[in-house]
N, C-alpha and C positions, 0 to 999 in steps of 0.2 A: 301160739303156733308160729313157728319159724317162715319165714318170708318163702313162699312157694311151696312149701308145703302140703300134701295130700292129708288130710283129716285120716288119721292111721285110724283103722277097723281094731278092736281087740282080737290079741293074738299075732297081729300081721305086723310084716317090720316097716320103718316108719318109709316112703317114698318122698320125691319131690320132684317138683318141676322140672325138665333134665333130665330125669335118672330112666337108667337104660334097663328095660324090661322084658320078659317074656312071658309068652302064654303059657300055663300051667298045663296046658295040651303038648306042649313043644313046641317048635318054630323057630323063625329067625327071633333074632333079638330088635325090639322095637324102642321108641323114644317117648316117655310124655310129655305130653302138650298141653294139657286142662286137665280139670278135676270139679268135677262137682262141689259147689261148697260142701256138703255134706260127709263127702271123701266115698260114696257109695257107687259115682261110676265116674271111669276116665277114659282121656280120648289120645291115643298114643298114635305115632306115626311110622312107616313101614314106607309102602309104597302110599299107600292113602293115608286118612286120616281113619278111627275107627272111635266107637263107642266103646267101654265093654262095662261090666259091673267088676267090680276094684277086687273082689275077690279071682274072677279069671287071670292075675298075672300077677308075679314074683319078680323080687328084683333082682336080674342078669347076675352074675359073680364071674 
């Protein structure tokens, strides 16, 4: 696994540490911050910091 890295879910394109996101609901574009070793939830930042399960967000384009 590449240094920062999100443990990519099949299917999903690979994230990392850094990379600018959004909710799959829409919304602003937010930033990740952590990741569960398992790559199954991460915690992105906005205004706050937030939870979510790694499938609720996409990576920004």
């Amino acid at each position: 696994m590449k240094q920062n890295s999100v443990p990519q879910l099949q299917g999903e394109q690979e994230l990392r540490i850094g990379d600018t996101v959004r909710l799959n609901s829409g919304g602003p574009d937010a930033v990740i911050v952590d990741a569960s070793s398992d790559g199954q939830e991460i915690t992105i930042e906005w205004k706050d910091r937030c939870t979510l399960p790694r499938p609720c967000v996409h990576l920004a384009t």
